[in-house]
N, C-alpha and C positions, 0 to 999 in steps of 0.2 A: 447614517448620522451617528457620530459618536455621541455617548452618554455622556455628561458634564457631570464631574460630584457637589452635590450639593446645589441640585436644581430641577425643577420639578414642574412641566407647564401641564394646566388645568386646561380643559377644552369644556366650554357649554357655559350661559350665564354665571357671573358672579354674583353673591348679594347685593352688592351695591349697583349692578347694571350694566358690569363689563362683559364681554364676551368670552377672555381668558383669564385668568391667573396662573400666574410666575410665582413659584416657592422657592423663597432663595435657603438654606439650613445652612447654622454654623455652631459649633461648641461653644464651649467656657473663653477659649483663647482665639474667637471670633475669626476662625480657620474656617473653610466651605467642608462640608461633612455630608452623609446618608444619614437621613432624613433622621435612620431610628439610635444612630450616635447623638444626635444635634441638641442643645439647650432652649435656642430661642430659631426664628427664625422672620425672613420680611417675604411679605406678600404682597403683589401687586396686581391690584386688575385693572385691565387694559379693553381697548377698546379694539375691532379689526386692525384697522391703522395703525394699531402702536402705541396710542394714546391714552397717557394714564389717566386711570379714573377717580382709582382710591389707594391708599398705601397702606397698611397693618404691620404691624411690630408685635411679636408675642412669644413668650416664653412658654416651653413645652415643658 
């Protein structure tokens, strides 16, 4: 499986109760970046199925 920049999946409970989380990173010029370039980024936990749970917005 190829690597995608600027994304990042979690495996094992999230806070909120989801099974994984998706880390989306981007810079200043909301371009997809690694992780330790990045400003902000969107988080998402999901449920097995796909199914979103909770969504986060957060500047690093």
């Amino acid at each position: 499986m190829k690597k995608q920049i600027g994304y990042e999946k979690l495996l094992g409970k999230a806070l909120k109760g989801g099974d994984y989380s998706e880390i989306y990173y981007y810079n200043n010029d909301n371009e997809a970046c690694e992780a330790e370039e990045a400003t902000h980024c969107v988080i998402y936990e999901r449920e097995k199925n796909g199914k979103l749970v909770h969504t986060i917005y957060a500047y690093l």
